[in-house]
C-alpha positions as CSV (number, residue, x, y, z in Angstrom):
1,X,31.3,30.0,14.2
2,X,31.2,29.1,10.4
3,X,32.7,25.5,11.3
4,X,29.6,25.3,13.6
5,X,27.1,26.6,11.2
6,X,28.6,24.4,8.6
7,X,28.0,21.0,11.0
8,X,24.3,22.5,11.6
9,X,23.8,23.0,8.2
10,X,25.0,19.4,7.2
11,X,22.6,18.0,9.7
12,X,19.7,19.5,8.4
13,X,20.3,18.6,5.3
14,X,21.2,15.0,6.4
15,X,18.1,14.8,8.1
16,X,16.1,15.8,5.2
17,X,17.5,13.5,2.6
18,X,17.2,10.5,5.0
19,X,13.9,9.7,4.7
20,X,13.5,11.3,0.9
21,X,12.0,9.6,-2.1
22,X,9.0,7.8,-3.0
23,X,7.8,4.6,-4.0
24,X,5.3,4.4,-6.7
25,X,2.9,1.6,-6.1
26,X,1.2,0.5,-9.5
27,X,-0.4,-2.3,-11.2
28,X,-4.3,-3.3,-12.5
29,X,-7.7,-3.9,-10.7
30,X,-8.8,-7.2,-12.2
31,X,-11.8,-9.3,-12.1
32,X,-11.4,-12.5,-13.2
33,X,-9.7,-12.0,-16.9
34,X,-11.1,-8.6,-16.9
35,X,-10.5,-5.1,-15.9
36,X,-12.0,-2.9,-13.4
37,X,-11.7,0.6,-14.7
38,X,-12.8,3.9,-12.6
39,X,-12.0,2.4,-8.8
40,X,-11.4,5.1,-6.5
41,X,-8.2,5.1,-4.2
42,X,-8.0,6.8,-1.6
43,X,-4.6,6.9,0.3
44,X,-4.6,7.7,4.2
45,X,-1.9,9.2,6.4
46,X,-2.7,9.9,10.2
47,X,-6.0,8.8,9.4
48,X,-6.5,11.6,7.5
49,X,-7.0,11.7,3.3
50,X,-4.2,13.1,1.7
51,X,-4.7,11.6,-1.7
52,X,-8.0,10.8,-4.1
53,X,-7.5,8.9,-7.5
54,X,-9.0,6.7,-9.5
55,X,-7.5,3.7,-11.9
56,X,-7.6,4.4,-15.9
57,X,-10.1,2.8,-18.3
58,X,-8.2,0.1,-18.7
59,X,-7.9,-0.9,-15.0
60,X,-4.1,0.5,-14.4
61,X,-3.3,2.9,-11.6
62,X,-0.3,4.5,-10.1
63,X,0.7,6.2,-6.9
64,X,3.8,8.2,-5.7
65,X,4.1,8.0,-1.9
66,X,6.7,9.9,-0.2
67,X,9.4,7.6,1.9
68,X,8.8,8.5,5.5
69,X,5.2,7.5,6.9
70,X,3.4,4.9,7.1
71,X,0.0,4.6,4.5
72,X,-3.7,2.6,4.2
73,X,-5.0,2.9,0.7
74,X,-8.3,1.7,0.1
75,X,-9.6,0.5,-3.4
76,X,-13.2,0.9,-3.4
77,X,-15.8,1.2,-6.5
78,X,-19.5,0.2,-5.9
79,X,-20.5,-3.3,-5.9
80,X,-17.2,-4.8,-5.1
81,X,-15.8,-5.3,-2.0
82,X,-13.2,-3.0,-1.0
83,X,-9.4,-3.9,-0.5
84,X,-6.8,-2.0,1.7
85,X,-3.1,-1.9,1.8
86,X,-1.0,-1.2,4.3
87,X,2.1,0.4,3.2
88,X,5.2,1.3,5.9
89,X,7.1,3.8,3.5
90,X,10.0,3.5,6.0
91,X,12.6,2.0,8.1
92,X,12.9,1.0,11.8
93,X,16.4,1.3,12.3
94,X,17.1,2.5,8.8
95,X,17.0,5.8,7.2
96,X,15.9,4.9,3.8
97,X,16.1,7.1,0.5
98,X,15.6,7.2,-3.4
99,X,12.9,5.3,-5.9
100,X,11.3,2.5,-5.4
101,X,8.7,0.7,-7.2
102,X,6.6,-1.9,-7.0
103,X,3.8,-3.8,-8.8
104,X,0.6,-4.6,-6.5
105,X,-2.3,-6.2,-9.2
106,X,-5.5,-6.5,-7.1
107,X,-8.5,-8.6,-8.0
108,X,-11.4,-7.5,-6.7
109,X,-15.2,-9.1,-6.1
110,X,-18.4,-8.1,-6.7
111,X,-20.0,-8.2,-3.2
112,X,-22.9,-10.3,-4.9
113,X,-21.2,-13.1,-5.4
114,X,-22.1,-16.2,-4.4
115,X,-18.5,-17.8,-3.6
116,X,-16.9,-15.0,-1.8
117,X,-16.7,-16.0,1.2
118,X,-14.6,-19.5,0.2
119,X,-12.7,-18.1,-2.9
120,X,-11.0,-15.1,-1.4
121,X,-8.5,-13.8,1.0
122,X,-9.8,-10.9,3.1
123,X,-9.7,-7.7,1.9
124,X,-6.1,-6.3,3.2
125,X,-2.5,-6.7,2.5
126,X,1.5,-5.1,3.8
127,X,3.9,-3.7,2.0
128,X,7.2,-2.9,3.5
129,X,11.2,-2.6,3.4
130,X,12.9,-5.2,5.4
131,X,16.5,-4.9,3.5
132,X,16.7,-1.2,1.9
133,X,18.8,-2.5,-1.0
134,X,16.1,-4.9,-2.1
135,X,12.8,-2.6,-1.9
136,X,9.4,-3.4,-1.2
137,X,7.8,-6.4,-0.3
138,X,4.9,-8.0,0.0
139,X,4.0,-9.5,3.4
140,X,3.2,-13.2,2.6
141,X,3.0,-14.1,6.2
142,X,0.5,-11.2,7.3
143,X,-1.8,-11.9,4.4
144,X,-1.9,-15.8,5.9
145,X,-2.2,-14.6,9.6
146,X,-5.7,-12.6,8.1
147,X,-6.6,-15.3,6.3
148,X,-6.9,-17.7,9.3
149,X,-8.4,-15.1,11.4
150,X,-10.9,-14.3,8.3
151,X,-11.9,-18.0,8.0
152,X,-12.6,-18.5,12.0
153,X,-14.6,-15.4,12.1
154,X,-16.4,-16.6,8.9
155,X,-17.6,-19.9,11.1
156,X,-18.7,-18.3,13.6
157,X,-21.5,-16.7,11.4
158,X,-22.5,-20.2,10.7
């Protein structure tokens, strides 16, 4: 009986641990050469809100997700046109613990502007894991994919 309650108890706390830690996702709002101060981020989980912040004076900001779930944080402040990133805070086949971090500087528009349209990519972006040992990264190819889909959509409206 204590051998079993041992192996149960060594599960659970396997289980646990497996997919514990967080990444902490920071870096600056930009526009152009300058700073964006006082953007509010909102991070969503199950398409609910679990998380309200905004970026310092100085346009830094910095969030601790837990490893485990997958994310949409939205970067909004009035004027500009919003960005969102995806984050997927875990594994497929993986269970994947500790601290990660990772930079992600965002420049962001003023939804007056005259060149939007031709100058940017669209408002989204991926983060992932694809190797545990190597972290976060930033999905290059997904951002393209948008792109292409952003531009045909954009000449249509013509």
């Amino acid at each position: 009986m204590r051998t079993l309650l041992s192996i149960l108890s060594f599960l659970l706390v396997s289980t646990v641990l497996a997919q514990s830690g967080r990444l902490t996702l920071h870096g600056r709002m930009v526009q152009g050469d300058k700073t964006v101060p006082n953007v509010s981020i909102e991070v969503i989980k199950d398409n609910q809100i679990i998380l309200e912040s905004f970026s310092q004076k100085n346009g830094s900001y910095k969030i601790d997700l837990p490893l485990g779930s997958v994310y949409n944080i939205a970067f909004l402040k009035d004027d500009y046109i919003t960005k969102q990133v995806g984050v997927i805070a875990t594994h497929p086949t993986e269970d994947i613990s500790g601290m990660y971090f990772f930079q992600l500087d965002l420049e962001l528009f003023k939804v007056d502007s005259a060149d939007v349209a031709e100058t940017i990519l669209p408002p989204v972006a991926k983060l992932y894991i694809k190797e545990k040992e190597k972290g976060f990264t930033y999905d290059k190819d997904y951002v393209k994919w948008v792109a292409e889909h952003y531009e045909e959509i954009d000449e249509e409206k013509r």
